[in-house]
Gaussian input, Z-matrix of N, CA and C with variables (Angstrom, degrees):
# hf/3-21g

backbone

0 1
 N
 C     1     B1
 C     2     B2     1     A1
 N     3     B3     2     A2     1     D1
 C     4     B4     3     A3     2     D2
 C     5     B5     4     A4     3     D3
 N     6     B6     5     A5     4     D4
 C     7     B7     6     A6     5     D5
 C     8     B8     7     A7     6     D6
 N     9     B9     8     A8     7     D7
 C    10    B10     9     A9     8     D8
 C    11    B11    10    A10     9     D9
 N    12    B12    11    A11    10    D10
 C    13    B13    12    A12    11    D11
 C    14    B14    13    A13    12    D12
 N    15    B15    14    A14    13    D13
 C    16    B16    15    A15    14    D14
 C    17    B17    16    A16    15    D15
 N    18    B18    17    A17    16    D16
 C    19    B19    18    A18    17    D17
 C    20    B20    19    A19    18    D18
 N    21    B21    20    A20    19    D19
 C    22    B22    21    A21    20    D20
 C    23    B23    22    A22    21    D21
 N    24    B24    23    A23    22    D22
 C    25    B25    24    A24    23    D23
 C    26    B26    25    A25    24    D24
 N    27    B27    26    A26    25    D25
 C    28    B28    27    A27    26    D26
 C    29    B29    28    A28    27    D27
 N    30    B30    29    A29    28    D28
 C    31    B31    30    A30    29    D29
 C    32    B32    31    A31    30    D30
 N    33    B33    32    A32    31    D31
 C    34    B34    33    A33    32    D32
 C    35    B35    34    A34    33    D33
 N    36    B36    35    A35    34    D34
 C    37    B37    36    A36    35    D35
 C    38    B38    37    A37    36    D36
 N    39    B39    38    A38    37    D37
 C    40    B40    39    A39    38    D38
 C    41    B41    40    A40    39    D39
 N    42    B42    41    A41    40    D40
 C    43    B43    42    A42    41    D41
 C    44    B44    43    A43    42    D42
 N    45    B45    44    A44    43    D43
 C    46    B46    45    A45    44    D44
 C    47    B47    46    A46    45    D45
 N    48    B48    47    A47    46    D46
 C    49    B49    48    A48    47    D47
 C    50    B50    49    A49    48    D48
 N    51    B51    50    A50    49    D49
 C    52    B52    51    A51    50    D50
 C    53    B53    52    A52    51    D51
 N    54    B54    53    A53    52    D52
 C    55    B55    54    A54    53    D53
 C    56    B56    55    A55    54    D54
 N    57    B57    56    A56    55    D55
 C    58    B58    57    A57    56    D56
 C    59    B59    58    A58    57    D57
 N    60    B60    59    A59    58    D58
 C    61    B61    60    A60    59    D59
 C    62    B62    61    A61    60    D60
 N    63    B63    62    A62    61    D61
 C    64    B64    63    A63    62    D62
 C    65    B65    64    A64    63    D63
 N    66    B66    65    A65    64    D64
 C    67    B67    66    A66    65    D65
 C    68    B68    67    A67    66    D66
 N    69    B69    68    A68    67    D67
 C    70    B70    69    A69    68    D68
 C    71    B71    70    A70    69    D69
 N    72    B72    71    A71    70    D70
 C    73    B73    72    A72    71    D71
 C    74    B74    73    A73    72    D72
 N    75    B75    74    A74    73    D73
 C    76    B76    75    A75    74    D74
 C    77    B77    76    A76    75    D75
 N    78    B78    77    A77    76    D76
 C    79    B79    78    A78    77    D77
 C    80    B80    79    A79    78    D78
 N    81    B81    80    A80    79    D79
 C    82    B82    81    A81    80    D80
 C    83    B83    82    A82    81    D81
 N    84    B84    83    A83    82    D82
 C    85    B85    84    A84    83    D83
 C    86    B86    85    A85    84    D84
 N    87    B87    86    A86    85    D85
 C    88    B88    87    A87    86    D86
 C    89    B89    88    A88    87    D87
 N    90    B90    89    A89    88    D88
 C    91    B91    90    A90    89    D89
 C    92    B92    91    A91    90    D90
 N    93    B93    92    A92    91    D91
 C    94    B94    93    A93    92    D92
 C    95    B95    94    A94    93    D93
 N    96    B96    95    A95    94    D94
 C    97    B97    96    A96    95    D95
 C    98    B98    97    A97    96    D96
 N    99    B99    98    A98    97    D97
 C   100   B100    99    A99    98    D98
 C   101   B101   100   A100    99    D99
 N   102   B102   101   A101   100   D100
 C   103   B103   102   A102   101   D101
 C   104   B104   103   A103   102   D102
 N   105   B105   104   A104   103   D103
 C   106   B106   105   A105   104   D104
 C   107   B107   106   A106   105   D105
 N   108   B108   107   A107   106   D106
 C   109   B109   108   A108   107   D107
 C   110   B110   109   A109   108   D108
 N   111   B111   110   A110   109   D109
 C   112   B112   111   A111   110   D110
 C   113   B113   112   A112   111   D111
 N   114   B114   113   A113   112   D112
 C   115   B115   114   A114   113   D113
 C   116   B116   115   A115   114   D114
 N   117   B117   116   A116   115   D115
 C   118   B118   117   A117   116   D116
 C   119   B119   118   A118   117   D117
 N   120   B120   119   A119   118   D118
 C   121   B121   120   A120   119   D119
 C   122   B122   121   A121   120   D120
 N   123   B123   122   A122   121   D121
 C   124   B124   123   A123   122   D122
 C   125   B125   124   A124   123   D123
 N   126   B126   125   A125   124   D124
 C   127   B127   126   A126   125   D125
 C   128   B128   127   A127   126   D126
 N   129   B129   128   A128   127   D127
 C   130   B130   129   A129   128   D128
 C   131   B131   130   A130   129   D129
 N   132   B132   131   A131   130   D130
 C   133   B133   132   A132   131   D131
 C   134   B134   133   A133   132   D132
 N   135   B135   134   A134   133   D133
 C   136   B136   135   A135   134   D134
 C   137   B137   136   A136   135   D135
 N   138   B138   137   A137   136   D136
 C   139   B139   138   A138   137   D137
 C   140   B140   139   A139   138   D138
 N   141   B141   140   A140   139   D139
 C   142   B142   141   A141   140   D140
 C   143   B143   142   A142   141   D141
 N   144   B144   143   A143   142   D142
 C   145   B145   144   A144   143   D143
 C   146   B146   145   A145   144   D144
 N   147   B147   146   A146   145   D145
 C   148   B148   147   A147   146   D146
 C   149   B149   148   A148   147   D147
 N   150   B150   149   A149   148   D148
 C   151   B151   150   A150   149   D149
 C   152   B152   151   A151   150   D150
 N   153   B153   152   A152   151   D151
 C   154   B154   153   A153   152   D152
 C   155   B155   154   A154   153   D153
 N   156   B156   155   A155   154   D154
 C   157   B157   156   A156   155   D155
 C   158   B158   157   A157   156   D156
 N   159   B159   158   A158   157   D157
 C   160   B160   159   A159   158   D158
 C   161   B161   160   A160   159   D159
 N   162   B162   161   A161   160   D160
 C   163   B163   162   A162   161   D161
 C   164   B164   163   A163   162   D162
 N   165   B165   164   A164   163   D163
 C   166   B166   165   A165   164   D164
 C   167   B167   166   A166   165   D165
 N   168   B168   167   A167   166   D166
 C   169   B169   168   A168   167   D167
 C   170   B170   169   A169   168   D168
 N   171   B171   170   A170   169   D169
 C   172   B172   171   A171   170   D170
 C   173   B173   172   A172   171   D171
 N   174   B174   173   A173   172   D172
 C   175   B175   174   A174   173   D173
 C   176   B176   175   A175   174   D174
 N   177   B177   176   A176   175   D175
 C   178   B178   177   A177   176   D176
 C   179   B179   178   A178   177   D177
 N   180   B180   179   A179   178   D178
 C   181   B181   180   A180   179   D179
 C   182   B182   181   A181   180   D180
 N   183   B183   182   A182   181   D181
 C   184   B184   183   A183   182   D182
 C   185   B185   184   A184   183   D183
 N   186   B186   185   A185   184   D184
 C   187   B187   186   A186   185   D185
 C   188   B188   187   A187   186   D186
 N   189   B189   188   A188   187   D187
 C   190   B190   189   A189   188   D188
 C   191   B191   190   A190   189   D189
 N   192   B192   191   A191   190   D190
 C   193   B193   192   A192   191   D191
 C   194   B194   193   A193   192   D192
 N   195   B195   194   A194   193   D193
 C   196   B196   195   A195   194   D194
 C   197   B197   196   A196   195   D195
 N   198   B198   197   A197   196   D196
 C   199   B199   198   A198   197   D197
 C   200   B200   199   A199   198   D198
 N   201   B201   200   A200   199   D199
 C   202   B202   201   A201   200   D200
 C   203   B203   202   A202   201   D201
 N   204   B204   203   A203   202   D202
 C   205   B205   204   A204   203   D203
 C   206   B206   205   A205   204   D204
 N   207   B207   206   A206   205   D205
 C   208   B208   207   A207   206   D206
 C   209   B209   208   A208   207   D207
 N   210   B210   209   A209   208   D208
 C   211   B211   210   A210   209   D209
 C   212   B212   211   A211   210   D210
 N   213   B213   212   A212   211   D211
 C   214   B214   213   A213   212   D212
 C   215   B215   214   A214   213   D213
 N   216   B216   215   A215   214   D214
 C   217   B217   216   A216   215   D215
 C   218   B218   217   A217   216   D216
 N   219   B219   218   A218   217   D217
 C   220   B220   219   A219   218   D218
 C   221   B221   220   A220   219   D219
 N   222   B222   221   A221   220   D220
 C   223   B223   222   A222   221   D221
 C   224   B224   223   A223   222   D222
 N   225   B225   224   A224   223   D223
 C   226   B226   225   A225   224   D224
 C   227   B227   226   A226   225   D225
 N   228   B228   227   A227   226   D226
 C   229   B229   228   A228   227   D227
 C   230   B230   229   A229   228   D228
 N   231   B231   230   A230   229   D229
 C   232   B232   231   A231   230   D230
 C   233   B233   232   A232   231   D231
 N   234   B234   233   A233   232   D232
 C   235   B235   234   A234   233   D233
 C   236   B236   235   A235   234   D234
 N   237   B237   236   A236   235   D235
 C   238   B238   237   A237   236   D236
 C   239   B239   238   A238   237   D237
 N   240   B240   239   A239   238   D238
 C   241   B241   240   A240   239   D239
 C   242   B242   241   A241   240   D240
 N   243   B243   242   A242   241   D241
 C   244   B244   243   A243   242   D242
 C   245   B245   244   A244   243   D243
 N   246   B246   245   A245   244   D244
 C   247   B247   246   A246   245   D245
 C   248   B248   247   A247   246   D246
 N   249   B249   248   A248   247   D247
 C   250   B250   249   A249   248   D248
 C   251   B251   250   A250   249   D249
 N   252   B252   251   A251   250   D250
 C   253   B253   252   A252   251   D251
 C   254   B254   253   A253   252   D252
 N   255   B255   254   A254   253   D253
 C   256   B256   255   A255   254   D254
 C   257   B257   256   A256   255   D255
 N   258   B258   257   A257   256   D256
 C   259   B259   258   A258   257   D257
 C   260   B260   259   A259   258   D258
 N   261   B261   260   A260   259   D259
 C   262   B262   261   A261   260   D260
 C   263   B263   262   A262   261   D261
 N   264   B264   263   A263   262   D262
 C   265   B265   264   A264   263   D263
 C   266   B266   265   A265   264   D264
 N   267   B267   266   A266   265   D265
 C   268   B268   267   A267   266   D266
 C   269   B269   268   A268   267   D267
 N   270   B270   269   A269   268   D268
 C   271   B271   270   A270   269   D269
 C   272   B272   271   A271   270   D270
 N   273   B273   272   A272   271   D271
 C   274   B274   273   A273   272   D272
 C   275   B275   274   A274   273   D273
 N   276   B276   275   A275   274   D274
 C   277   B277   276   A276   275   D275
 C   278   B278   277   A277   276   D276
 N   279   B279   278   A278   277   D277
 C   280   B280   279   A279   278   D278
 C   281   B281   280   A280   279   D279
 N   282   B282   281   A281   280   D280
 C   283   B283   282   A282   281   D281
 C   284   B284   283   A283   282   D282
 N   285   B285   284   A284   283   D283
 C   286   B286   285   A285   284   D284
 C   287   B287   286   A286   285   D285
 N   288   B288   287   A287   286   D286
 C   289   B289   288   A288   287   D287
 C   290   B290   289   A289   288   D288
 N   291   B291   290   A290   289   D289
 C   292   B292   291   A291   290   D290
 C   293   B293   292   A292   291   D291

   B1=1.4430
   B2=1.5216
   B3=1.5164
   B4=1.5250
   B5=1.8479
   B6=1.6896
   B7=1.7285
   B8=1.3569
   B9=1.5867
   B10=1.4021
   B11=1.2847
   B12=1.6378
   B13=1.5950
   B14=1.1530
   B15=1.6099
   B16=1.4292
   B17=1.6292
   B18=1.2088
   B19=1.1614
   B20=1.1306
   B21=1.3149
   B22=1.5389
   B23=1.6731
   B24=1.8404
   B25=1.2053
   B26=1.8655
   B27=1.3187
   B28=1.7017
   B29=1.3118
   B30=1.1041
   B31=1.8191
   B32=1.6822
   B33=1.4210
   B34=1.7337
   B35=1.2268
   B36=1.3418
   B37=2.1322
   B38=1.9504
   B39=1.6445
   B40=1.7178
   B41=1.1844
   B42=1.6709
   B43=1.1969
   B44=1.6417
   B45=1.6382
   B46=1.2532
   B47=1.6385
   B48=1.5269
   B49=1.4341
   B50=1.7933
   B51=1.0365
   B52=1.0717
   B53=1.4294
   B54=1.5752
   B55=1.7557
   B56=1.1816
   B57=1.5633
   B58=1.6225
   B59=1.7390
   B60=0.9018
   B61=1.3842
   B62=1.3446
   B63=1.3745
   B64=1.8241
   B65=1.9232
   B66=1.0746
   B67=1.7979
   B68=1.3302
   B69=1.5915
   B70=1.3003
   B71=1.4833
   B72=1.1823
   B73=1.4828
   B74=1.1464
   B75=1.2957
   B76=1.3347
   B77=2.1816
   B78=1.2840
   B79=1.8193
   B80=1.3493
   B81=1.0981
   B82=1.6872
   B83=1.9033
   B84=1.3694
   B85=2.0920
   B86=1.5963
   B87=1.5049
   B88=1.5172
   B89=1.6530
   B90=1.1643
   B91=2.0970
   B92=1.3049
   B93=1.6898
   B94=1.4259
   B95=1.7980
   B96=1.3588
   B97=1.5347
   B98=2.0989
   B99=1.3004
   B100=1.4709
   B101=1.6831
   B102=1.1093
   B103=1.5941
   B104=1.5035
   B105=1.5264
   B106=0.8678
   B107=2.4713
   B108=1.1928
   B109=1.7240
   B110=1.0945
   B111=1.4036
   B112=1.4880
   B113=1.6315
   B114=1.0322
   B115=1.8700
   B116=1.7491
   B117=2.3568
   B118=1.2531
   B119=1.6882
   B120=1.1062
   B121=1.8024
   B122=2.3190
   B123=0.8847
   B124=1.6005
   B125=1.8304
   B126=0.9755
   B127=1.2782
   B128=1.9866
   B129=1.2882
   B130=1.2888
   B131=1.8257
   B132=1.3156
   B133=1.5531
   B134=1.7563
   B135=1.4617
   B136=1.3776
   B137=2.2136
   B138=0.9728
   B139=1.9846
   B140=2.0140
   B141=1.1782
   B142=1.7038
   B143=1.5502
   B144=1.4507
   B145=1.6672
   B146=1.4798
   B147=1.4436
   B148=1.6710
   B149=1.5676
   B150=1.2960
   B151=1.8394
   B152=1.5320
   B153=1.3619
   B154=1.5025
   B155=1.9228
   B156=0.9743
   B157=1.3642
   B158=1.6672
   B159=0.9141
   B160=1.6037
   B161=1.5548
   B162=1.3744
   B163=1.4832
   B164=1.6743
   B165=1.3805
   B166=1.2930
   B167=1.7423
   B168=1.2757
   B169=1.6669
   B170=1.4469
   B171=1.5426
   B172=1.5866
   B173=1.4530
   B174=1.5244
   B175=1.3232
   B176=1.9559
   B177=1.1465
   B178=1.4860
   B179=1.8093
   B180=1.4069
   B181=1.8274
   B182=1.6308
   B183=1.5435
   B184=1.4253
   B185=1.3954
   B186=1.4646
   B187=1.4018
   B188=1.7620
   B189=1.2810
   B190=1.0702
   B191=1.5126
   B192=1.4663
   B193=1.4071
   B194=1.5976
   B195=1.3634
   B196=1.3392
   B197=1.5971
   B198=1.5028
   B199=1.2279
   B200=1.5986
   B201=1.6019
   B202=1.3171
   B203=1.7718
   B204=1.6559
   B205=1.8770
   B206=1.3928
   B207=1.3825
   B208=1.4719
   B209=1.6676
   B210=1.7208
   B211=1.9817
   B212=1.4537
   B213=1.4636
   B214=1.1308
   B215=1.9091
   B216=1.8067
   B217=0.9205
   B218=1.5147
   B219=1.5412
   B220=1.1457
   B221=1.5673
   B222=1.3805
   B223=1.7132
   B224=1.7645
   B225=1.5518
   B226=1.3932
   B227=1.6254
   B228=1.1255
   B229=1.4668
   B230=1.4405
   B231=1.5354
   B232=1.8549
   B233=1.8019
   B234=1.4788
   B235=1.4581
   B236=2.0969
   B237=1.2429
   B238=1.5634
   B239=1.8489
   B240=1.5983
   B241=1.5017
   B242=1.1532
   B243=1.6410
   B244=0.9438
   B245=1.7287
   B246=1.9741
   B247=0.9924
   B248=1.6732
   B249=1.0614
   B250=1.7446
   B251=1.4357
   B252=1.4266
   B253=1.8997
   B254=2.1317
   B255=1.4283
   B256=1.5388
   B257=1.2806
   B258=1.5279
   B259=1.3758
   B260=1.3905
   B261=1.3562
   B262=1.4949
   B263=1.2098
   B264=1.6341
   B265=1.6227
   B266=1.5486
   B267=0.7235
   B268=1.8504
   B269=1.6428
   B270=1.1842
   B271=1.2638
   B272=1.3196
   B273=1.0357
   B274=1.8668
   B275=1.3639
   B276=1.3650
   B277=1.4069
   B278=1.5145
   B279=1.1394
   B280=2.2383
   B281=1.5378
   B282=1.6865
   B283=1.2309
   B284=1.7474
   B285=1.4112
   B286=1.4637
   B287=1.4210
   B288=1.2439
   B289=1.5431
   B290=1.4142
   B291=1.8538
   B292=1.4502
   B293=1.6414
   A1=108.76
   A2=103.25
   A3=89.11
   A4=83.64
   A5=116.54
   A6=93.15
   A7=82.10
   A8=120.12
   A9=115.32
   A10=114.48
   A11=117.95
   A12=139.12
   A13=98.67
   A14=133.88
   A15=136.89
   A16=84.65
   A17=143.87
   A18=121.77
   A19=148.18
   A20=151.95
   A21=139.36
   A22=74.82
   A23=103.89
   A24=132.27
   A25=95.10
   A26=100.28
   A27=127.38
   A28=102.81
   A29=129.87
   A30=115.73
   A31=84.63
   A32=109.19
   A33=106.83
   A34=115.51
   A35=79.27
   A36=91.27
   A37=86.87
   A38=82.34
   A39=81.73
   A40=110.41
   A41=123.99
   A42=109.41
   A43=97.45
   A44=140.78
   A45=123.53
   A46=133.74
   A47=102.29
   A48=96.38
   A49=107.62
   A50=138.90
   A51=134.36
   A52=108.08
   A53=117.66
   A54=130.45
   A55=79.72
   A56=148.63
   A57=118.37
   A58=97.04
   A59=151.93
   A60=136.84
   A61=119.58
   A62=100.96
   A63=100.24
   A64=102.60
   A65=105.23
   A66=123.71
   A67=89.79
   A68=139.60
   A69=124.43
   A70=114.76
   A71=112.47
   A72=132.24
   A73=126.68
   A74=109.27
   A75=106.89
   A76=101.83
   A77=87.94
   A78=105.79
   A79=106.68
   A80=131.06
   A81=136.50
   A82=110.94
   A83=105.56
   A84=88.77
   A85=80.94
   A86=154.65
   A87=122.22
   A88=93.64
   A89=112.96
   A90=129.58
   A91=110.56
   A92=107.42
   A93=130.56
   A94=100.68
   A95=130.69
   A96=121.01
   A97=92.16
   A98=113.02
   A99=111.33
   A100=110.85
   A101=88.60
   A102=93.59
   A103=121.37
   A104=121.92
   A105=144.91
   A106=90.27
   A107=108.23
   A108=99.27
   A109=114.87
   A110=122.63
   A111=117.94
   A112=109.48
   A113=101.05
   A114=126.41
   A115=97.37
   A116=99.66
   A117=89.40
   A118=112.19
   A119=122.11
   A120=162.83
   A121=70.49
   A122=113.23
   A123=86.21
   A124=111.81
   A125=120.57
   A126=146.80
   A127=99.85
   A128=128.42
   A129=153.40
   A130=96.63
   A131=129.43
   A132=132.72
   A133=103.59
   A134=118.41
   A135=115.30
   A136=76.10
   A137=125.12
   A138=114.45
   A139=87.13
   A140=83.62
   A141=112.01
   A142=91.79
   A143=105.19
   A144=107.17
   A145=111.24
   A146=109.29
   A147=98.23
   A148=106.80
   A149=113.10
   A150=125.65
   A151=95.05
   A152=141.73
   A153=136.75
   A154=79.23
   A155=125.14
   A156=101.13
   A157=117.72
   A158=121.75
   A159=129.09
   A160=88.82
   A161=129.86
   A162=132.47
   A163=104.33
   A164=107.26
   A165=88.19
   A166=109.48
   A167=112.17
   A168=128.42
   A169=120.60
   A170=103.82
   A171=99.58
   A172=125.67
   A173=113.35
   A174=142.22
   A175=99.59
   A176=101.67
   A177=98.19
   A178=117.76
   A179=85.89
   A180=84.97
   A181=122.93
   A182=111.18
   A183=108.94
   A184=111.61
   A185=135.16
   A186=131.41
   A187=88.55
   A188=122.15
   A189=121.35
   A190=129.98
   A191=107.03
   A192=112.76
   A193=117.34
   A194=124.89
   A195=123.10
   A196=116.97
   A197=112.33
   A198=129.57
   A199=136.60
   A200=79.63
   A201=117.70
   A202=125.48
   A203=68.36
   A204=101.17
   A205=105.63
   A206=135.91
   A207=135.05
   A208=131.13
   A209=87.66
   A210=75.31
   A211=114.19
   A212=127.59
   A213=113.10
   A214=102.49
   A215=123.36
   A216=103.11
   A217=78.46
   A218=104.08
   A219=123.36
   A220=135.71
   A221=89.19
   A222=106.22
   A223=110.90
   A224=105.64
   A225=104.96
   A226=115.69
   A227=99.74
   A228=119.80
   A229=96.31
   A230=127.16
   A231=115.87
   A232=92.13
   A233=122.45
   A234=123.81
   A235=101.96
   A236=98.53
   A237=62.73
   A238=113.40
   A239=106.81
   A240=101.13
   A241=113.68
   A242=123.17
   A243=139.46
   A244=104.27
   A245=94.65
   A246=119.63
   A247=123.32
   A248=140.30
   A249=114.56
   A250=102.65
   A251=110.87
   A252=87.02
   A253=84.67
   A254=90.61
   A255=106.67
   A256=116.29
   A257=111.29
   A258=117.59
   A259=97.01
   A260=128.05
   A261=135.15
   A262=106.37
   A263=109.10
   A264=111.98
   A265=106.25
   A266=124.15
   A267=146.77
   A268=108.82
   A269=119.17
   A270=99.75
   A271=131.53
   A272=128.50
   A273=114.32
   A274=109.17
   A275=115.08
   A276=142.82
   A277=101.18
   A278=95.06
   A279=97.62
   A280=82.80
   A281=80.35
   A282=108.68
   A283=116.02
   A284=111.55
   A285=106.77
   A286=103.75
   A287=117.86
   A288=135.69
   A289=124.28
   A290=109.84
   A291=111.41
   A292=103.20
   D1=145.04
   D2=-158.71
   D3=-121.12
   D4=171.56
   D5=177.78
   D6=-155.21
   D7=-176.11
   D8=167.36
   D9=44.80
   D10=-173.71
   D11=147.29
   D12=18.96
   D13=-65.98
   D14=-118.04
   D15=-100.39
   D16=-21.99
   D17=159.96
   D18=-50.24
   D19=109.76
   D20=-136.22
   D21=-97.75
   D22=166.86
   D23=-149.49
   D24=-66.52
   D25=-54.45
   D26=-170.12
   D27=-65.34
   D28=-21.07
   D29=-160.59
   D30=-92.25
   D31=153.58
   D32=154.56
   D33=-64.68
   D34=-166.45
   D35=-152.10
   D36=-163.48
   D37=131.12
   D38=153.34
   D39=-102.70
   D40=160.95
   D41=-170.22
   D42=-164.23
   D43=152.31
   D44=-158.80
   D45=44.62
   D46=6.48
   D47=-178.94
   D48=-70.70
   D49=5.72
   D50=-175.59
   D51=-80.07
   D52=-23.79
   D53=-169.60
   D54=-87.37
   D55=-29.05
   D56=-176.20
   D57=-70.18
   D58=-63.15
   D59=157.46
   D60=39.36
   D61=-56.48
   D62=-169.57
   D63=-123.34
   D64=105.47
   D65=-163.72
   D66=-73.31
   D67=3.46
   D68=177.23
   D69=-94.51
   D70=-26.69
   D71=150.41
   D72=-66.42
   D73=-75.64
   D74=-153.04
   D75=-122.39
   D76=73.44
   D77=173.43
   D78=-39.48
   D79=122.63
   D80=153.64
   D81=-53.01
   D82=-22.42
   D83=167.64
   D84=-94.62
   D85=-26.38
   D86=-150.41
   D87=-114.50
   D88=75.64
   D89=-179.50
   D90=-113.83
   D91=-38.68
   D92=-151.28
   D93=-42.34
   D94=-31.92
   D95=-161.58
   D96=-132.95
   D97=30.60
   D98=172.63
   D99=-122.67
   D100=162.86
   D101=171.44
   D102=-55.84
   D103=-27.67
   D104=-146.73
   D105=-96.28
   D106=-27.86
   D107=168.05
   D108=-52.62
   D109=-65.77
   D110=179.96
   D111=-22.43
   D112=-97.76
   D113=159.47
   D114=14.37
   D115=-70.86
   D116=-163.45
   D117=-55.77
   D118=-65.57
   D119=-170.56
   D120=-36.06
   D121=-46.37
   D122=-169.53
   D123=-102.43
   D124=33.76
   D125=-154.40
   D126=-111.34
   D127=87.22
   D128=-167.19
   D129=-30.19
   D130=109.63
   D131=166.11
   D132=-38.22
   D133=118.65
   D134=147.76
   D135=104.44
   D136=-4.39
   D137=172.67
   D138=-106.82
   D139=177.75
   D140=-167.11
   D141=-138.03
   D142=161.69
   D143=178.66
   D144=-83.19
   D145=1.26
   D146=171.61
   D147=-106.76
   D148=5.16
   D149=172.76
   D150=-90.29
   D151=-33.45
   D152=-173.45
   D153=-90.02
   D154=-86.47
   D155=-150.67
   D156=-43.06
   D157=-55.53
   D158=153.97
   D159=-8.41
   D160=-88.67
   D161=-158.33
   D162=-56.29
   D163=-21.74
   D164=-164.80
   D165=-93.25
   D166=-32.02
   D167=145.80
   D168=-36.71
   D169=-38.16
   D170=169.31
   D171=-66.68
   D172=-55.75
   D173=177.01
   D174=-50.75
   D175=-44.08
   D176=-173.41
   D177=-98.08
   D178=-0.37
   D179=150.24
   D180=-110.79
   D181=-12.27
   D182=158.59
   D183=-71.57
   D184=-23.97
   D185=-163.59
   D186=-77.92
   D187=-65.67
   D188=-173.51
   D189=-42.30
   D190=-48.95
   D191=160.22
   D192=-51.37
   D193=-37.46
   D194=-177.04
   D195=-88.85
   D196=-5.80
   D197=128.71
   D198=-11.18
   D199=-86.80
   D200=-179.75
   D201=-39.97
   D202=-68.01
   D203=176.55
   D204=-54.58
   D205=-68.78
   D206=170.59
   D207=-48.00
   D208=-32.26
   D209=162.79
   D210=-105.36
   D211=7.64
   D212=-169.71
   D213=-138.99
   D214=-25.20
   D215=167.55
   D216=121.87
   D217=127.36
   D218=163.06
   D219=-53.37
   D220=-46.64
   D221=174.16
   D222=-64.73
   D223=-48.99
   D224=170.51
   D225=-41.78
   D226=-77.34
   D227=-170.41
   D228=-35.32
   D229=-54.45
   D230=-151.88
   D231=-80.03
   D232=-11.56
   D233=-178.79
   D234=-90.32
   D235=-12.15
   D236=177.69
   D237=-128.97
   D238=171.88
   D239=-179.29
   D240=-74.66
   D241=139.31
   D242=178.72
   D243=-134.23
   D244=125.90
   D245=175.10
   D246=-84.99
   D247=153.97
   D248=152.97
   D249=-133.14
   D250=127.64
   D251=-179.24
   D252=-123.85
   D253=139.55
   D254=161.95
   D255=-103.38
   D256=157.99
   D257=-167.67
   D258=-133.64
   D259=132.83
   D260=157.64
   D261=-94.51
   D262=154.63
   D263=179.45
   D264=-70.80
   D265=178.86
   D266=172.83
   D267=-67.72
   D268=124.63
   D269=160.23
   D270=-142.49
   D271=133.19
   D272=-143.24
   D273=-123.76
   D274=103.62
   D275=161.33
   D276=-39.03
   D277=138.13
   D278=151.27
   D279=-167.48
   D280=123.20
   D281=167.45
   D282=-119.31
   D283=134.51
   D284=-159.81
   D285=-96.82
   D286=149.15
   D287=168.41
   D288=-67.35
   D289=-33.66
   D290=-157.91
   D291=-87.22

């Protein structure tokens, strides 16, 4: 599995699949004229866009751990606590009354 950088220019790429996430936006039938088709059309038969991010959360907490381990030492790393906190942007509803 290749992620980031490590993709050569020519191979596909998923990319924005994280905006399929929220089906109130961004519908998997309504892609057809966004940046976001590509994305679907390369999007694994039988995964969902919260099964690719899942993979991609995985991949990028093994990278980190192997990170870790190489600049700081294996033994360290499995001895100490490790937190990860993610942050989503803000996103602000207004919904009207009248």
């Amino acid at each position: 599995m290749k992620w980031g950088f490590g993709i050569p220019d020519r191979e596909p790429r998923l990319a924005w699949f994280k905006l399929l996430l929220d089906p109130t936006k961004y519908s998997l039938t309504n892609v057809t004229n966004s940046p976001l088709a590509k994305t679907k059309q390369l999007i694994p038969r039988g995964k969902k866009p919260v099964d690719v991010v899942a993979d991609y959360l995985t991949e990028l907490y093994k990278h980190t751990i192997a990170h870790l381990e190489k600049t700081l030492g294996k033994e360290l790393v499995e001895v100490s606590p490790l937190e990860f906190i993610l942050t989503v942007p803000a996103v602000i509803y207004f919904h009207s009354h009248i």
